[in-house]
CHARMM internal coordinates of N, CA and C (Angstrom, degrees):
IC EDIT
DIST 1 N 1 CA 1.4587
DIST 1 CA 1 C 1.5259
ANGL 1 N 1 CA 1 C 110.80
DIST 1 C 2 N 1.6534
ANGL 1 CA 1 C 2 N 110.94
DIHE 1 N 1 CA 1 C 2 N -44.13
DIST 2 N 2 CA 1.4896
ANGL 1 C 2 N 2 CA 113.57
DIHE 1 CA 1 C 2 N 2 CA -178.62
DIST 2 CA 2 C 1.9437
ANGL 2 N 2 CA 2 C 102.34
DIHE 1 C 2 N 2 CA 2 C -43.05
DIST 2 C 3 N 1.4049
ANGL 2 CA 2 C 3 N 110.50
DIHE 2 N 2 CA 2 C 3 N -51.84
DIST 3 N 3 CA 1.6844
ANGL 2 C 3 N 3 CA 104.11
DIHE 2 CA 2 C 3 N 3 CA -159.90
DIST 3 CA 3 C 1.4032
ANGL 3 N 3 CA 3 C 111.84
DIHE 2 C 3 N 3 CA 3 C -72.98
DIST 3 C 4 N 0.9268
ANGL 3 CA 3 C 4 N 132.08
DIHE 3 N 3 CA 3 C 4 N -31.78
DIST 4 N 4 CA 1.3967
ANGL 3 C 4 N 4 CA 158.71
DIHE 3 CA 3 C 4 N 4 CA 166.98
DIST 4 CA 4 C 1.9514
ANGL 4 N 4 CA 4 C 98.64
DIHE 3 C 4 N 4 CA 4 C -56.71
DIST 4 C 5 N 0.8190
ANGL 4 CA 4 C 5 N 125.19
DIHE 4 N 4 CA 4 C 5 N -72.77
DIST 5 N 5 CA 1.2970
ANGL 4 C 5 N 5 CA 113.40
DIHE 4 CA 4 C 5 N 5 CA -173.40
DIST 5 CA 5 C 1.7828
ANGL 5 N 5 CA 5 C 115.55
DIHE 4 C 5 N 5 CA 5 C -81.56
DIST 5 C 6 N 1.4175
ANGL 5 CA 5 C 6 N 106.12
DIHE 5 N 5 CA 5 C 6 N -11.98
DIST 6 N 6 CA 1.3592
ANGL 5 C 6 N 6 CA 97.71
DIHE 5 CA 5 C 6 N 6 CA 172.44
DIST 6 CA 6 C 1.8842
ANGL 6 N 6 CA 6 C 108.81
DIHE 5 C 6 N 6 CA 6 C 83.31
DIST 6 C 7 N 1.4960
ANGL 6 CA 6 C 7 N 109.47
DIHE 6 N 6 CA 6 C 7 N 27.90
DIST 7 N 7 CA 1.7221
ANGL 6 C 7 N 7 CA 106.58
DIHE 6 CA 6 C 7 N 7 CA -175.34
DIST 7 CA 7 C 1.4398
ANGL 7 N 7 CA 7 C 82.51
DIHE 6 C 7 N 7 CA 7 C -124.99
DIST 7 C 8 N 1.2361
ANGL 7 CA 7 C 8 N 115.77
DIHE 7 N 7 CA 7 C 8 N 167.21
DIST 8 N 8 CA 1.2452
ANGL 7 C 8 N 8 CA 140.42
DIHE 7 CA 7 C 8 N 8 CA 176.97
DIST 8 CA 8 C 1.8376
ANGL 8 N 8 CA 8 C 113.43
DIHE 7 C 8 N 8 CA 8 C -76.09
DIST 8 C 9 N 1.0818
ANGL 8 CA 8 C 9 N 136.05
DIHE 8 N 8 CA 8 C 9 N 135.27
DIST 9 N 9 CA 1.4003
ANGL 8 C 9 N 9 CA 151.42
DIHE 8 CA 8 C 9 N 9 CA -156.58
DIST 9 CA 9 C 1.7512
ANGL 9 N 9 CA 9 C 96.69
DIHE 8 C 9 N 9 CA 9 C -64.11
DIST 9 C 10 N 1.2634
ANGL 9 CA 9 C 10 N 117.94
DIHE 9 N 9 CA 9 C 10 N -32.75
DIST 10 N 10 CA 1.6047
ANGL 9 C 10 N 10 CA 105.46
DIHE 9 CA 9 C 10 N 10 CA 174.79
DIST 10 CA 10 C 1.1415
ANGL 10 N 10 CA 10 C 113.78
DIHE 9 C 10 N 10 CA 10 C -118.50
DIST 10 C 11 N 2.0030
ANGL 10 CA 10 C 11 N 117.47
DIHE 10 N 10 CA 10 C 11 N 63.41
DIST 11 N 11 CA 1.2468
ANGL 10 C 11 N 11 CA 132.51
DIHE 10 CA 10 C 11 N 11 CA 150.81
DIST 11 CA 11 C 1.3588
ANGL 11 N 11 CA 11 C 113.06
DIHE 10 C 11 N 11 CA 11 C -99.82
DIST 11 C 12 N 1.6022
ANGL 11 CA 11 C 12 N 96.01
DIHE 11 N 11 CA 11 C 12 N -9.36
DIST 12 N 12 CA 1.4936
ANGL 11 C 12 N 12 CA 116.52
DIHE 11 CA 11 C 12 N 12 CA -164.55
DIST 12 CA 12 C 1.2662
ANGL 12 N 12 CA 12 C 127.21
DIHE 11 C 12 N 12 CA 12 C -108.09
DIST 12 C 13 N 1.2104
ANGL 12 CA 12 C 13 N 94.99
DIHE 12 N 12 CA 12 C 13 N 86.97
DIST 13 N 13 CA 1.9332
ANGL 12 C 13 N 13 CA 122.94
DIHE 12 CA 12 C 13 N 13 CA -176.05
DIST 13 CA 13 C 0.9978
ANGL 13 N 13 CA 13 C 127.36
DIHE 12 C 13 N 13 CA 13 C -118.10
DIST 13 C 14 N 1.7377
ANGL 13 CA 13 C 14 N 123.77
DIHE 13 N 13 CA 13 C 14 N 140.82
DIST 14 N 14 CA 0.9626
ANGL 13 C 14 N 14 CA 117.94
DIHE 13 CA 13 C 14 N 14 CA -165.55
DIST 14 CA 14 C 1.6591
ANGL 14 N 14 CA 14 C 129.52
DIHE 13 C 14 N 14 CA 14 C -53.05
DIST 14 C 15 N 1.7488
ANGL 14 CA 14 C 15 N 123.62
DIHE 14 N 14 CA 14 C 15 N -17.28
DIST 15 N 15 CA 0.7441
ANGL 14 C 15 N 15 CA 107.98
DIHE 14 CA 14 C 15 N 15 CA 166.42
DIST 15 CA 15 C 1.6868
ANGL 15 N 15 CA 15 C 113.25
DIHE 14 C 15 N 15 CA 15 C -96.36
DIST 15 C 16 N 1.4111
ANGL 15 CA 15 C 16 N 145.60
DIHE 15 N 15 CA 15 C 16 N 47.28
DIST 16 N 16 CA 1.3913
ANGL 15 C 16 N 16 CA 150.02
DIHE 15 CA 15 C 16 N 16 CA -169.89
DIST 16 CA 16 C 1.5605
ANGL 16 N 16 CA 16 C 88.87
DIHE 15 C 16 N 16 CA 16 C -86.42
DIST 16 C 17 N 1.3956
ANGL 16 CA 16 C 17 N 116.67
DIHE 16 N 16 CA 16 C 17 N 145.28
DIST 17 N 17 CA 1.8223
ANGL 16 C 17 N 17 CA 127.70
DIHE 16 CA 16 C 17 N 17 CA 133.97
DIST 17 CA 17 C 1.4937
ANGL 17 N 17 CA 17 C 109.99
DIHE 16 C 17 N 17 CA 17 C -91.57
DIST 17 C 18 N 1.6941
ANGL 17 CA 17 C 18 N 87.69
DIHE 17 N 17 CA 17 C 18 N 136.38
DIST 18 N 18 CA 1.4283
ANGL 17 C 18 N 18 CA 94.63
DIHE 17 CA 17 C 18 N 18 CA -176.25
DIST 18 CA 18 C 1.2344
ANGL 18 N 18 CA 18 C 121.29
DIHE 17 C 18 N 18 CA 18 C -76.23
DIST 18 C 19 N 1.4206
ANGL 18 CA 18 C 19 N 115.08
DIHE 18 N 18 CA 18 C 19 N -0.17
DIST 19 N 19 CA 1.5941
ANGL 18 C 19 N 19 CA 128.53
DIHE 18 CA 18 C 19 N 19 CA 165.35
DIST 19 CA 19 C 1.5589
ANGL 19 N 19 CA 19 C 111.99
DIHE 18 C 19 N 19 CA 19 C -116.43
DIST 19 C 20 N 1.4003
ANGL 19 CA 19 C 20 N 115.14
DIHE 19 N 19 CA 19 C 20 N -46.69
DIST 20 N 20 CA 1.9104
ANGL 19 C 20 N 20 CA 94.42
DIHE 19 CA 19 C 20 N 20 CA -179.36
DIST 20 CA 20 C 1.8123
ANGL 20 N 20 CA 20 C 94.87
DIHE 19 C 20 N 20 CA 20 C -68.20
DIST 20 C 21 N 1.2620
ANGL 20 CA 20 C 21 N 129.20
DIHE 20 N 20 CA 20 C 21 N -57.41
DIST 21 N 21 CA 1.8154
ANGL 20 C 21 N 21 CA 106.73
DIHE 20 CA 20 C 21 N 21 CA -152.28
DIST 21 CA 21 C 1.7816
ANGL 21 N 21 CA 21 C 102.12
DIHE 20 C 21 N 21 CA 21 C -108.58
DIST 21 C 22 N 1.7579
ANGL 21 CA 21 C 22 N 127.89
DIHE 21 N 21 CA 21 C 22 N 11.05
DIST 22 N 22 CA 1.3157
ANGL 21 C 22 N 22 CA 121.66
DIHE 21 CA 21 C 22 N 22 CA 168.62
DIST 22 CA 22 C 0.8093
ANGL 22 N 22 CA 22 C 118.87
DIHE 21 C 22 N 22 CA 22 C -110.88
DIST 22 C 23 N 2.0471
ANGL 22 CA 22 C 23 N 120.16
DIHE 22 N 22 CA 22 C 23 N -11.38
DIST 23 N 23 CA 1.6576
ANGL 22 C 23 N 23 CA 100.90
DIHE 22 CA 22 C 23 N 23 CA 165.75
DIST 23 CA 23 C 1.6632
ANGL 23 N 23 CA 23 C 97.74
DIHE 22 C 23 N 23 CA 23 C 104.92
DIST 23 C 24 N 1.3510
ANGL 23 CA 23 C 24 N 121.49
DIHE 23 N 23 CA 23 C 24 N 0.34
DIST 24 N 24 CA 1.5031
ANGL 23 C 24 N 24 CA 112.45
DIHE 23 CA 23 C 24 N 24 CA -161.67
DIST 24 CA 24 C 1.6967
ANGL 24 N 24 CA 24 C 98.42
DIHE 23 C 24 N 24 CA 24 C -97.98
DIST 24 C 25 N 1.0782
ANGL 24 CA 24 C 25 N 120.11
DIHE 24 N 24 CA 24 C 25 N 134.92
DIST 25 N 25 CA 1.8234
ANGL 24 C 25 N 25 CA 117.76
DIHE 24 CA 24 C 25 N 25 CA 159.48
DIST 25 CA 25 C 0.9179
ANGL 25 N 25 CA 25 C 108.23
DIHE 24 C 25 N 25 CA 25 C -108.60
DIST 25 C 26 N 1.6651
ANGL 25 CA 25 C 26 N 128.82
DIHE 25 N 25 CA 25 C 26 N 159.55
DIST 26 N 26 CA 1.2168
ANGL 25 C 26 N 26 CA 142.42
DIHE 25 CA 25 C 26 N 26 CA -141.31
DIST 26 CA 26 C 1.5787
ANGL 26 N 26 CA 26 C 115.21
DIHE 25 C 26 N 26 CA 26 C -44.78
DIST 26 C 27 N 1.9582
ANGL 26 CA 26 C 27 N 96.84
DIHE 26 N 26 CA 26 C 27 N -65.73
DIST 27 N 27 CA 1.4216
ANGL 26 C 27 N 27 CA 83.19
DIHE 26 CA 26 C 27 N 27 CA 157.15
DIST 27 CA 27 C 1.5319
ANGL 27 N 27 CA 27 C 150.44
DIHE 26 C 27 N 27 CA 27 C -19.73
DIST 27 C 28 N 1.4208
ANGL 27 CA 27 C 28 N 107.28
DIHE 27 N 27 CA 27 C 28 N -58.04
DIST 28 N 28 CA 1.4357
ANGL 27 C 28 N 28 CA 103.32
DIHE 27 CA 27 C 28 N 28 CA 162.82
DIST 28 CA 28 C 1.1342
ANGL 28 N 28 CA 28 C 130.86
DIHE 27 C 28 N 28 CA 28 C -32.68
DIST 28 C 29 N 1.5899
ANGL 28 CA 28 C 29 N 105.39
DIHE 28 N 28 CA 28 C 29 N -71.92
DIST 29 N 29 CA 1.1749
ANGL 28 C 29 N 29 CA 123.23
DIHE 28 CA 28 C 29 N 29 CA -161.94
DIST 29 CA 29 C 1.8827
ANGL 29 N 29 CA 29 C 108.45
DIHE 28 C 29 N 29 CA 29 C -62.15
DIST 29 C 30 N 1.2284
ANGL 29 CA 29 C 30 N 114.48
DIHE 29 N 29 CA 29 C 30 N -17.27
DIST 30 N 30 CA 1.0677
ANGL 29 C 30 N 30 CA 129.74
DIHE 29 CA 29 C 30 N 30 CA 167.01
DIST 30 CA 30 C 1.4447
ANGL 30 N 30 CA 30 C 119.34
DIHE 29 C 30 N 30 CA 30 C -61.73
DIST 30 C 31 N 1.4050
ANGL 30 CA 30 C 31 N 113.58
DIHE 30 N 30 CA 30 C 31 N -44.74
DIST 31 N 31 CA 0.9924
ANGL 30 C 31 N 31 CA 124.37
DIHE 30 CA 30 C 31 N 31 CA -175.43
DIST 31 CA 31 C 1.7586
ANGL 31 N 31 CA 31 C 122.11
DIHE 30 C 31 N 31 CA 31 C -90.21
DIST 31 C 32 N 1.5705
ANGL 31 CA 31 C 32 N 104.75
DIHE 31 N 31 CA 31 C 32 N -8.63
DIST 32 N 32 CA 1.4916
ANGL 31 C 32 N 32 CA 133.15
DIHE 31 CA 31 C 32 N 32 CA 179.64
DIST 32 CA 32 C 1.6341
ANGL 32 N 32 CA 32 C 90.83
DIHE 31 C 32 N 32 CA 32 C -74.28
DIST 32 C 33 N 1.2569
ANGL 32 CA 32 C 33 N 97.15
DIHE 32 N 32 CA 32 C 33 N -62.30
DIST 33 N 33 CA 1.8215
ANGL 32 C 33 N 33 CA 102.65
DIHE 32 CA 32 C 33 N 33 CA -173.94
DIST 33 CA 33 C 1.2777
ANGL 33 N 33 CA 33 C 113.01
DIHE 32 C 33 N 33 CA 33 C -55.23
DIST 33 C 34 N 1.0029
ANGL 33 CA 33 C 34 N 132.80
DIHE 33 N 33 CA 33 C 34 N -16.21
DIST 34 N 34 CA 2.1569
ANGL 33 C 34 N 34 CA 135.45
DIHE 33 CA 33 C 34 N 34 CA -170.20
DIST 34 CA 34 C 1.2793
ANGL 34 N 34 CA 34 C 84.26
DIHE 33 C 34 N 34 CA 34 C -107.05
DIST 34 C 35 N 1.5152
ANGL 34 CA 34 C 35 N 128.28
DIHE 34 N 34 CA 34 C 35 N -19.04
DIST 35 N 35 CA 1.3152
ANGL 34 C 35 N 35 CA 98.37
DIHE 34 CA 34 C 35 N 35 CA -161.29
DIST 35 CA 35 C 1.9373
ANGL 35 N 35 CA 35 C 93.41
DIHE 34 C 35 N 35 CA 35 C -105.27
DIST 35 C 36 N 1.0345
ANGL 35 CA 35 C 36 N 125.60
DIHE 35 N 35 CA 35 C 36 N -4.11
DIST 36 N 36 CA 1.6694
ANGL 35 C 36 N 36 CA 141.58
DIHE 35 CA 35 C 36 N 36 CA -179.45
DIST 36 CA 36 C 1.3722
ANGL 36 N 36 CA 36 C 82.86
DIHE 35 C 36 N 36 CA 36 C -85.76
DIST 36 C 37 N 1.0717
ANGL 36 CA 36 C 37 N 150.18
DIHE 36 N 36 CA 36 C 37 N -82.00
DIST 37 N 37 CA 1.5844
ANGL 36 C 37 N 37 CA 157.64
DIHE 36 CA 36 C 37 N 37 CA -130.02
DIST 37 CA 37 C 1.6719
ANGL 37 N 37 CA 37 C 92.17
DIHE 36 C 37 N 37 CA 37 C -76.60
DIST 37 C 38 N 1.3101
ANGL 37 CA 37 C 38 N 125.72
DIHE 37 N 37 CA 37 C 38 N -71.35
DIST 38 N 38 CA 1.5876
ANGL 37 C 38 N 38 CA 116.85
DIHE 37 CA 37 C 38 N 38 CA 163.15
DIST 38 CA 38 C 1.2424
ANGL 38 N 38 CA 38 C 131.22
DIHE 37 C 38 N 38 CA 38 C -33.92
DIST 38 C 39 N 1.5506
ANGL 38 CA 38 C 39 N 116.51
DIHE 38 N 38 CA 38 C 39 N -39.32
DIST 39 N 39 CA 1.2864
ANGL 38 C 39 N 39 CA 108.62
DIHE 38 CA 38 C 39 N 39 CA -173.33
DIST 39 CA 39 C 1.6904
ANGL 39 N 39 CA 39 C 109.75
DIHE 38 C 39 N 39 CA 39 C -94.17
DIST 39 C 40 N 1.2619
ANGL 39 CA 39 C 40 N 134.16
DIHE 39 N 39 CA 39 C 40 N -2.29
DIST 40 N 40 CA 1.4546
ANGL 39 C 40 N 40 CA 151.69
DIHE 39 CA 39 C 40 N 40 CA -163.95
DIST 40 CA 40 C 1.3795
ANGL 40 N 40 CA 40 C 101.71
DIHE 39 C 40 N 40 CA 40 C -134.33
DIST 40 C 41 N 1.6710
ANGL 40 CA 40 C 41 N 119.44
DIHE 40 N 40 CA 40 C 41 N 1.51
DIST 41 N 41 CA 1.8546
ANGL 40 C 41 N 41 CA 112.50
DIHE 40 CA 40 C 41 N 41 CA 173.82
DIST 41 CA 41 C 1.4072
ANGL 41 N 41 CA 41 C 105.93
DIHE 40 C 41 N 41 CA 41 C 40.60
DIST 41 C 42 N 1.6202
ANGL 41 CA 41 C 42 N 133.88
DIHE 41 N 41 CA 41 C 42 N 41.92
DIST 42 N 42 CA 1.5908
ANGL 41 C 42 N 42 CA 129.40
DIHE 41 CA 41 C 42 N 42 CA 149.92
DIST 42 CA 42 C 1.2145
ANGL 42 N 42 CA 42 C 109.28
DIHE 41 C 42 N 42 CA 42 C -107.17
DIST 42 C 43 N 1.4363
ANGL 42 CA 42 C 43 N 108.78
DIHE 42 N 42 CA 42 C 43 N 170.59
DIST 43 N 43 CA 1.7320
ANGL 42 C 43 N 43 CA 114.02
DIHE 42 CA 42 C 43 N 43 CA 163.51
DIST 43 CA 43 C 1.6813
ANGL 43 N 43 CA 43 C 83.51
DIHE 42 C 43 N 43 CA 43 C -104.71
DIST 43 C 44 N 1.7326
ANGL 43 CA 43 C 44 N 108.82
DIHE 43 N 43 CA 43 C 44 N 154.10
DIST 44 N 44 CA 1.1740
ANGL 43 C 44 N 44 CA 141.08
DIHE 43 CA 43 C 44 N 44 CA 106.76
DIST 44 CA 44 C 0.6369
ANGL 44 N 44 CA 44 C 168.54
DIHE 43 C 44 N 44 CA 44 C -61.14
DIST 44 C 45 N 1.5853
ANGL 44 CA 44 C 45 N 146.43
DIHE 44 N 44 CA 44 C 45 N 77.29
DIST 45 N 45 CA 1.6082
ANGL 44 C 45 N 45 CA 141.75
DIHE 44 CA 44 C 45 N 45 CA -126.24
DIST 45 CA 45 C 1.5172
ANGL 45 N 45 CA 45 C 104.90
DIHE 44 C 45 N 45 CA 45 C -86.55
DIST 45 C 46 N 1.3077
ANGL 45 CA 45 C 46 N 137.49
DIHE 45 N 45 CA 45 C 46 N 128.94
DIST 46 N 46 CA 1.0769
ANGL 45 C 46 N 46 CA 144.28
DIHE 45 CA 45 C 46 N 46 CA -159.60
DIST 46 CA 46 C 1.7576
ANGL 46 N 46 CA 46 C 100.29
DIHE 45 C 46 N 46 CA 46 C -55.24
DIST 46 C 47 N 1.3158
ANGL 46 CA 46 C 47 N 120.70
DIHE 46 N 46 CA 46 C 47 N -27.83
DIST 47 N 47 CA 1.4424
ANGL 46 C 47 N 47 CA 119.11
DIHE 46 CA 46 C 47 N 47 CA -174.07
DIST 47 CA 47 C 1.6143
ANGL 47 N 47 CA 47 C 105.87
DIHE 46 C 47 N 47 CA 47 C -70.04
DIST 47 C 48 N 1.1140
ANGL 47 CA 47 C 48 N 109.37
DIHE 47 N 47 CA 47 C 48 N -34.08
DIST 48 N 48 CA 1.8859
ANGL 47 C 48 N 48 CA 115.83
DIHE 47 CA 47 C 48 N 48 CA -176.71
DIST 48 CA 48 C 1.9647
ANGL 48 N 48 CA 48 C 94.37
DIHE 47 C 48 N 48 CA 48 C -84.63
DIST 48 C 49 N 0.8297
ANGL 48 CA 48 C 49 N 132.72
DIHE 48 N 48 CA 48 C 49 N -58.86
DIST 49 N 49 CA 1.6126
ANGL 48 C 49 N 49 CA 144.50
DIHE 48 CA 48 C 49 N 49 CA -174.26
DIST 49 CA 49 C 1.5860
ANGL 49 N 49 CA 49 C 82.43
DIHE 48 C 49 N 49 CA 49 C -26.36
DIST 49 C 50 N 1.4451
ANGL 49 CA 49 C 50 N 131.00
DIHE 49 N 49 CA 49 C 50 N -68.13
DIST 50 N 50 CA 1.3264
ANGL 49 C 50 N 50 CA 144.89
DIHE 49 CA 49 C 50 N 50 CA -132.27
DIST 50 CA 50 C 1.7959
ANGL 50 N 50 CA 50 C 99.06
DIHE 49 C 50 N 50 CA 50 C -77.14
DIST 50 C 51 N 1.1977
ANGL 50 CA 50 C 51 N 99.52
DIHE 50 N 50 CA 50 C 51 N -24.60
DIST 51 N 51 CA 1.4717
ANGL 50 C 51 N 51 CA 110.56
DIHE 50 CA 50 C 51 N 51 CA 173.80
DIST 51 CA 51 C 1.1788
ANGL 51 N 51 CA 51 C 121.82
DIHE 50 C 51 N 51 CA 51 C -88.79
DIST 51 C 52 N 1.0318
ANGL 51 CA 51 C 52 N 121.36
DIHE 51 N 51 CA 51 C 52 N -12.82
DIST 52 N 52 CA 1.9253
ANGL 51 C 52 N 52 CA 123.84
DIHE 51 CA 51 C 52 N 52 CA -178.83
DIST 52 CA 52 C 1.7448
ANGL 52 N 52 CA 52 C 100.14
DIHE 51 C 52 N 52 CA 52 C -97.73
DIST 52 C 53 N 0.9700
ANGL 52 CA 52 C 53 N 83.70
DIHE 52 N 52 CA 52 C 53 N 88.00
DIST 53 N 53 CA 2.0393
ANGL 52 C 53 N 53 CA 101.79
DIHE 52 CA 52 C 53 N 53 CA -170.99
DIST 53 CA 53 C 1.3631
ANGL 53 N 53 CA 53 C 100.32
DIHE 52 C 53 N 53 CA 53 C -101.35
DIST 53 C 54 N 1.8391
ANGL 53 CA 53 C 54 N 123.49
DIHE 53 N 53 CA 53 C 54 N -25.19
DIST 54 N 54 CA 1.5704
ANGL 53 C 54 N 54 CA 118.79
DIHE 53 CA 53 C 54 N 54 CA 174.44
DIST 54 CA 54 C 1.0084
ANGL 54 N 54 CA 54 C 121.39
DIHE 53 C 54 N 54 CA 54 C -106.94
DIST 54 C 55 N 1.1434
ANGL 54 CA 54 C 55 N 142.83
DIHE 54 N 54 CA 54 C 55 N -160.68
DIST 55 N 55 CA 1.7713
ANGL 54 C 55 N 55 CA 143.23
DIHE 54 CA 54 C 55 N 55 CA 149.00
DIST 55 CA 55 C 1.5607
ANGL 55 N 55 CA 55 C 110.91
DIHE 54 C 55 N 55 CA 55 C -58.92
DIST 55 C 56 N 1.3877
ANGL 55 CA 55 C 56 N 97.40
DIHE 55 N 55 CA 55 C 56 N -57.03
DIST 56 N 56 CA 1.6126
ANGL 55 C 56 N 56 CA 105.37
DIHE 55 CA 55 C 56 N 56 CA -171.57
DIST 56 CA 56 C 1.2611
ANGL 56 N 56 CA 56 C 106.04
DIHE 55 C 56 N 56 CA 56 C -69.12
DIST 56 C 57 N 1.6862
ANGL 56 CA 56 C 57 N 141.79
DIHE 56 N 56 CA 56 C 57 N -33.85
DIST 57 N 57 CA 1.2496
ANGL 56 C 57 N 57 CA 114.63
DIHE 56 CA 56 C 57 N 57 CA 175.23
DIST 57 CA 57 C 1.2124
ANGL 57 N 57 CA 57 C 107.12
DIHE 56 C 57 N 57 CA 57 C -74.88
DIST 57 C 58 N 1.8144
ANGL 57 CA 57 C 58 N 132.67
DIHE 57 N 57 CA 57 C 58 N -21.85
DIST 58 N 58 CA 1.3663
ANGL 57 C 58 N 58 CA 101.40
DIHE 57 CA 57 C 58 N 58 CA -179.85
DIST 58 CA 58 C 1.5694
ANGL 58 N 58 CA 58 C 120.01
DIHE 57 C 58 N 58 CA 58 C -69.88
DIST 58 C 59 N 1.4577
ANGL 58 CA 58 C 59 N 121.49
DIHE 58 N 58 CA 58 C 59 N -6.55
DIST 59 N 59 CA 1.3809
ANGL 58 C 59 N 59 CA 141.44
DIHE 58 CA 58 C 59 N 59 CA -148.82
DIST 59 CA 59 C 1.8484
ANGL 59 N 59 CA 59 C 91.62
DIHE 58 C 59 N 59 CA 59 C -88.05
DIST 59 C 60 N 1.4787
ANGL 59 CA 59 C 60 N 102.70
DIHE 59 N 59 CA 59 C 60 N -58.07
DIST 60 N 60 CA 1.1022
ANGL 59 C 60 N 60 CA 121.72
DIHE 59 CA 59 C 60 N 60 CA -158.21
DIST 60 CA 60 C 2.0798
ANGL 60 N 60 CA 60 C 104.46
DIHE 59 C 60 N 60 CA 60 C -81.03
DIST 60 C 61 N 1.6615
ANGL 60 CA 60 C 61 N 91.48
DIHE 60 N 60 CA 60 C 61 N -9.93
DIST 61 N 61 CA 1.5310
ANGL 60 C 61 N 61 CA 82.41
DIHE 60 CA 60 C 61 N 61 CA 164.97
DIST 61 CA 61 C 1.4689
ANGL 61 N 61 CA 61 C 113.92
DIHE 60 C 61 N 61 CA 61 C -110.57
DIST 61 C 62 N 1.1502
ANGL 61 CA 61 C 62 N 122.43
DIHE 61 N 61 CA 61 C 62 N 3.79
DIST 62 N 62 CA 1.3574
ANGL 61 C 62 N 62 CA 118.44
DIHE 61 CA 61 C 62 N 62 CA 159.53
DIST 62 CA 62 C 1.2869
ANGL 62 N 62 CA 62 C 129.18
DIHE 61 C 62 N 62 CA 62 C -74.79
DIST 62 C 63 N 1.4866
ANGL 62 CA 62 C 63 N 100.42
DIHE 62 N 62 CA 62 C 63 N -41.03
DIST 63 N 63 CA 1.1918
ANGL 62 C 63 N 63 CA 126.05
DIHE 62 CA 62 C 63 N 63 CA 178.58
DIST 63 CA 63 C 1.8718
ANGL 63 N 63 CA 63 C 107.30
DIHE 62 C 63 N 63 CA 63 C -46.09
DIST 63 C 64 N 1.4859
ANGL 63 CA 63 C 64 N 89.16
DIHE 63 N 63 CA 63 C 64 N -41.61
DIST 64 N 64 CA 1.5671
ANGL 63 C 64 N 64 CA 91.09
DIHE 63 CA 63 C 64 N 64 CA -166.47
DIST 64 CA 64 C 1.8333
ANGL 64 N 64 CA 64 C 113.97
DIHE 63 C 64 N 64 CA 64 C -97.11
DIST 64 C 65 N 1.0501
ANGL 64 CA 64 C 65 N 87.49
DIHE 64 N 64 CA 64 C 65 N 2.94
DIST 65 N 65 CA 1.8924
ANGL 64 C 65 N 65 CA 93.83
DIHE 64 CA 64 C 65 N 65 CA -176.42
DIST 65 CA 65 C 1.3843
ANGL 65 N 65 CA 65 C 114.08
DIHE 64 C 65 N 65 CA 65 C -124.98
DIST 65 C 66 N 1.5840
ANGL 65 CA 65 C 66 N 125.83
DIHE 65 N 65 CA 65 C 66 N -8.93
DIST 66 N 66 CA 1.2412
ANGL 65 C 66 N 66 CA 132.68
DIHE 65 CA 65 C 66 N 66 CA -160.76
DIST 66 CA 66 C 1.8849
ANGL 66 N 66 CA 66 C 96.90
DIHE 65 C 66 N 66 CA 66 C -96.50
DIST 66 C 67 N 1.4525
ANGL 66 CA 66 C 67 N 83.71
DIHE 66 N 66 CA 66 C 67 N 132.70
DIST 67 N 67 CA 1.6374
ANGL 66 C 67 N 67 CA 81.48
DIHE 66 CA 66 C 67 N 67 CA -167.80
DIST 67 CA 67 C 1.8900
ANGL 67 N 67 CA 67 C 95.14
DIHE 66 C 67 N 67 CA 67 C -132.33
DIST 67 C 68 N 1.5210
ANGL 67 CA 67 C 68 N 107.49
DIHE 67 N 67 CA 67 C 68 N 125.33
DIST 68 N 68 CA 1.5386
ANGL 67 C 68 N 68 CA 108.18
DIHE 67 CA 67 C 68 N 68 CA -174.22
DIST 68 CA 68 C 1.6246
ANGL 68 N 68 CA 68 C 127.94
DIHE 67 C 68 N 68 CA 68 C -60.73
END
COOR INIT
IC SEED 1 N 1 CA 1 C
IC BUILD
């Protein structure tokens, strides 16, 4: 997320929004999600996507759906 948004690696905490404190607009975050789903080989259903508004929920939904 740090290279992609252009912030420095310790803005990026588990509690950050990727739009109030990383700077991301929708687009981004759009593009955060295709880019989570490629790198972890899952889909995301646009209804769950809409909920990963921090680091840690996107963390904490990989965590819980990512299967090796």
């Amino acid at each position: 997320a740090s290279d992609k948004l252009s912030i420095s690696e310790d803005q990026v905490t588990e509690e950050a929004s990727f739009i109030d404190d990383l700077g991301a607009d929708s687009l981004d975050t759009v593009e955060l999600v295709m880019a989570l789903e490629d790198e972890f080989k899952m889909d995301i259903p646009d209804e769950e996507a809409e909920k990963l508004t921090t680091v840690g929920k996107a963390m904490d939904y990989i965590l819980a759906h990512f299967s090796k």
